[in-house]
KEKE-3310 file (N, C-alpha, C; in steps of 0.2 Angstrom, whole numbers, plus 5000, padded with zeros to 4 digits):
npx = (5342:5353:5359:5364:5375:5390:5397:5380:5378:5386:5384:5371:5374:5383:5377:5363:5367:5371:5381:5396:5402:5408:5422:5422:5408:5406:5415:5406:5395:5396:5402:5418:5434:5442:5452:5450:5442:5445:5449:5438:5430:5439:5437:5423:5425:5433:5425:5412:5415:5412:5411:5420:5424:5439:5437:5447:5458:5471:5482:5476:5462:5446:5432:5423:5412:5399:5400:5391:5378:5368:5370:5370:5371:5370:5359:5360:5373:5376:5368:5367:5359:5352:5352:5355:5372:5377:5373:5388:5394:5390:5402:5406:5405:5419:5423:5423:5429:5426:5439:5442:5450:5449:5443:5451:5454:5449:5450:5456:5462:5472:5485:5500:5510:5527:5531:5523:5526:5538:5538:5530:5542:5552:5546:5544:5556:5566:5568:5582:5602:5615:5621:5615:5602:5603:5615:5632:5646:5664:5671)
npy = (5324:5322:5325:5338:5353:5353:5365:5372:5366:5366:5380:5381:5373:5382:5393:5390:5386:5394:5400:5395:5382:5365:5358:5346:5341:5349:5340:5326:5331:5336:5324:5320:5319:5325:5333:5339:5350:5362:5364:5366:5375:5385:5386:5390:5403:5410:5409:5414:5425:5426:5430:5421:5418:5410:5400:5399:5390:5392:5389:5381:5379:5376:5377:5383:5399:5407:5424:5434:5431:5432:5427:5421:5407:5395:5382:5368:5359:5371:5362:5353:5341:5346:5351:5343:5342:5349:5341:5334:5339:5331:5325:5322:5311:5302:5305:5298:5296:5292:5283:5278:5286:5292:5307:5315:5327:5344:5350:5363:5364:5353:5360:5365:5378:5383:5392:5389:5375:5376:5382:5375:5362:5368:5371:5360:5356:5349:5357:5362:5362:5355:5360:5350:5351:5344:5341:5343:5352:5346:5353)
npz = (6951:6947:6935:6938:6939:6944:6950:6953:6962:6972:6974:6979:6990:6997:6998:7006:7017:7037:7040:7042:7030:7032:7023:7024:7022:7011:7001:7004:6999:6985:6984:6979:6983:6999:6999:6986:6988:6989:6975:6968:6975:6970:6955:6956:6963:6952:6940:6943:6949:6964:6981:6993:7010:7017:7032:7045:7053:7064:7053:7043:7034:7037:7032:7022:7016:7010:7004:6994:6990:6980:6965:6950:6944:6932:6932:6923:6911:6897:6883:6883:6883:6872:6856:6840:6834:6818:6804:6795:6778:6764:6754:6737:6725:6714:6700:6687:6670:6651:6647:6659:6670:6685:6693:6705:6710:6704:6689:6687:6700:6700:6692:6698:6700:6697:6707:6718:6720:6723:6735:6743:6743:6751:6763:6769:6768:6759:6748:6742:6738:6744:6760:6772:6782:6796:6799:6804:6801:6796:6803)
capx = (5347:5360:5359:5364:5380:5394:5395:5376:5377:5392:5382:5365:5376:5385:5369:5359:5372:5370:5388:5403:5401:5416:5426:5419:5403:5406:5416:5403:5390:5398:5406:5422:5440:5440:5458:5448:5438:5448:5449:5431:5430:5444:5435:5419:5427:5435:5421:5408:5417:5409:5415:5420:5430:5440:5438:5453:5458:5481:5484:5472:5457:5442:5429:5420:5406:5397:5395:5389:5371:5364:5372:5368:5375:5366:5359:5361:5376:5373:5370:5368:5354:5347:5351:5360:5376:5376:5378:5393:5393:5394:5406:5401:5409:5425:5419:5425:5429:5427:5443:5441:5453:5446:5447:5450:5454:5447:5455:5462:5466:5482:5487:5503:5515:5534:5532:5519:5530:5544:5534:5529:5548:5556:5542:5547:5565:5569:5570:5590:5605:5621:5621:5609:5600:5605:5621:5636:5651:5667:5678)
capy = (5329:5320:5332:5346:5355:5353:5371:5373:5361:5371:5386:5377:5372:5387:5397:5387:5388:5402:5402:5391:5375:5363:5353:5337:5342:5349:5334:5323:5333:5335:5317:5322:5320:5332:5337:5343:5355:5369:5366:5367:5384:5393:5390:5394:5410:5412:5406:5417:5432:5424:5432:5416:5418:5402:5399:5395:5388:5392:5389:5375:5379:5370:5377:5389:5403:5412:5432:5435:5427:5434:5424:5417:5401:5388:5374:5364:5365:5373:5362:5346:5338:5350:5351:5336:5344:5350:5338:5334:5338:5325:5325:5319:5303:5305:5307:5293:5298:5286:5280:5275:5286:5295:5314:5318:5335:5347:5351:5367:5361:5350:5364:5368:5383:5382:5394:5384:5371:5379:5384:5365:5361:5374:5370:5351:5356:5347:5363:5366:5357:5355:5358:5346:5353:5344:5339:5347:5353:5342:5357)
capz = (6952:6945:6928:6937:6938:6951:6953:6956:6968:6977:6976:6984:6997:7001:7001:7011:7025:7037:7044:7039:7030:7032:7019:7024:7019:7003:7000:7002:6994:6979:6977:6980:6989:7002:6997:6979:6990:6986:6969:6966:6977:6967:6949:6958:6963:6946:6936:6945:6955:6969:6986:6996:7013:7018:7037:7047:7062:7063:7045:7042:7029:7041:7031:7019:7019:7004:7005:6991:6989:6974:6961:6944:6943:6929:6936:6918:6905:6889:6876:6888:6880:6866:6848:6841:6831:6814:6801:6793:6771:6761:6748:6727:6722:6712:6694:6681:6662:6647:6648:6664:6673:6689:6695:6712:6708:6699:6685:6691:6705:6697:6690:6701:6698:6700:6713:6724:6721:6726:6742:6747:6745:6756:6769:6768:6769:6752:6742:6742:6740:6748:6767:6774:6789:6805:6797:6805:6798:6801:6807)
cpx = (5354:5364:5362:5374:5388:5394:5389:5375:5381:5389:5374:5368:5378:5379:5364:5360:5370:5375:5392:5401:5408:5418:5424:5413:5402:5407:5410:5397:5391:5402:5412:5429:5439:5446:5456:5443:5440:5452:5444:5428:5434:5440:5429:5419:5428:5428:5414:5409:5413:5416:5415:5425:5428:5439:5444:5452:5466:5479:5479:5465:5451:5436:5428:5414:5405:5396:5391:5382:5367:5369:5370:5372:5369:5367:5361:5368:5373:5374:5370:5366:5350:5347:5354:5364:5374:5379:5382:5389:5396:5396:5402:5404:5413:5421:5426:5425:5428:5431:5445:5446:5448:5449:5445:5452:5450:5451:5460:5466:5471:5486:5493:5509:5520:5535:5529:5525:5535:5543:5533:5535:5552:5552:5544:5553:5567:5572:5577:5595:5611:5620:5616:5608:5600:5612:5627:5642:5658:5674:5678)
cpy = (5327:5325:5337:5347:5354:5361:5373:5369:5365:5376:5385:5377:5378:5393:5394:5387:5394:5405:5398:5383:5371:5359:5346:5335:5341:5343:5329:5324:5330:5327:5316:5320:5326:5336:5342:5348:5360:5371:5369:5375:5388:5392:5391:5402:5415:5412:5413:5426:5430:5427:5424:5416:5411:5406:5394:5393:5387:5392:5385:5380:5374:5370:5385:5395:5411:5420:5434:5431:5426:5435:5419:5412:5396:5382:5368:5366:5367:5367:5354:5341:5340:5347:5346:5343:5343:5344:5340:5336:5334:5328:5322:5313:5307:5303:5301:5296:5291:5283:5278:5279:5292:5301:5313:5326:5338:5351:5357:5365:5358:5352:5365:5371:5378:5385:5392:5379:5372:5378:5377:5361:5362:5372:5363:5349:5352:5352:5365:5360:5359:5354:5355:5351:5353:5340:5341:5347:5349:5348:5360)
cpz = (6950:6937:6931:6938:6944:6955:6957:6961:6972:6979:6979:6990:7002:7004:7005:7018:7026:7040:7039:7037:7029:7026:7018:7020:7015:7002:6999:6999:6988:6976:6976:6985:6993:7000:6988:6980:6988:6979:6966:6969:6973:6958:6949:6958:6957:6940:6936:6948:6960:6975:6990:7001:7016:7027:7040:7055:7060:7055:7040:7039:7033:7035:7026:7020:7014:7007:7001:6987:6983:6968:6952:6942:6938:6932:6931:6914:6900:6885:6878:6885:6874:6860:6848:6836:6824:6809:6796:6782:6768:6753:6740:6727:6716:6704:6688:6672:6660:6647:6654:6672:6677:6692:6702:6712:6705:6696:6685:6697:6705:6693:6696:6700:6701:6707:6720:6724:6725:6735:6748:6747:6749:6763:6773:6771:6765:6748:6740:6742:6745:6756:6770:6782:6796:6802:6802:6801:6801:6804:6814)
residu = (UNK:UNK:UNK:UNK:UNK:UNK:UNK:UNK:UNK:UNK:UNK:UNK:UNK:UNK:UNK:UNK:UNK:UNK:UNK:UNK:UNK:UNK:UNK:UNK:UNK:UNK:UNK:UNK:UNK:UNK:UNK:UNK:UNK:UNK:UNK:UNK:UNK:UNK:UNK:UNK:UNK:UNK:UNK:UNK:UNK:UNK:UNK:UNK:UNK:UNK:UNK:UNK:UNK:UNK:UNK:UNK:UNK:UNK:UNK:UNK:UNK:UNK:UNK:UNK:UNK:UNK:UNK:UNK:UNK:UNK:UNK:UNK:UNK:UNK:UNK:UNK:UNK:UNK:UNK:UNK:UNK:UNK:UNK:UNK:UNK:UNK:UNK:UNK:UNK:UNK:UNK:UNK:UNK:UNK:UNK:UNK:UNK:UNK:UNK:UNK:UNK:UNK:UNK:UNK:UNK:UNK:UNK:UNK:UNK:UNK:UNK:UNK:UNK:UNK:UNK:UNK:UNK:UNK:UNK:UNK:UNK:UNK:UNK:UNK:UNK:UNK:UNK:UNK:UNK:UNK:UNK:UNK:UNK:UNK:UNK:UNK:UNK:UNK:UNK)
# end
């Protein structure tokens, strides 16, 4: 059971309960600080739309208690152990002429207007003269 999810562990537990189950518990269900128990409840809730009232005692949060029973939570992630990831595409090798020199381009490709140019200077901030950019004025 160490594959499974922390959520579906949180929602085992709280279903299995028939009243309140406390903080301490989850905690050491899930492996946890007890102070990260009502983290794991708020993206349960978020996560799920799971009804979850807190139990109090004065202002104090003692424990928890599922309403809402009939829940679909996945017990695995997606995608944990399945496919392997698509491979990468491999490139050609750079193409050598008779005279030895070697394209990395294709030949339109080092074709560059004035106006790209332009474009790749301004972007840069080289494109202009005079007032430099974080310069200030001495008045």
């Amino acid at each position: 059971m160490s594959k499974v999810t922390q959520n579906y562990r949180l929602y085992e537990l709280l279903k299995s309960a028939s009243g309140m189950i406390s903080k301490d518990v989850i905690a050491s269900e899930l492996g946890v600080a007890v102070a990260s128990v009502p983290v794991y409840i708020h993206e349960f809730k978020k996560a799920y739309k799971a009804d979850i009232t807190a139990v109090r005692v004065g202002r104090n949060v003692v424990g928890y208690q599922l309403v809402t029973k009939t829940l679909k939570v996945p017990q695995f992630r997606k995608n944990a152990a399945g496919e392997a990831p698509p491979k990468k595409k491999v490139s050609e090798p750079a193409k050598v002429s008779a005279d030895g020199v070697v394209s990395v381009l294709e030949p339109e490709a080092s074709q560059v207007s004035d106006r790209e140019l332009a474009d790749v200077r301004s972007s840069l901030g080289i494109g202009h003269f005079g007032g430099g950019g974080f310069r200030s004025s001495d008045y």
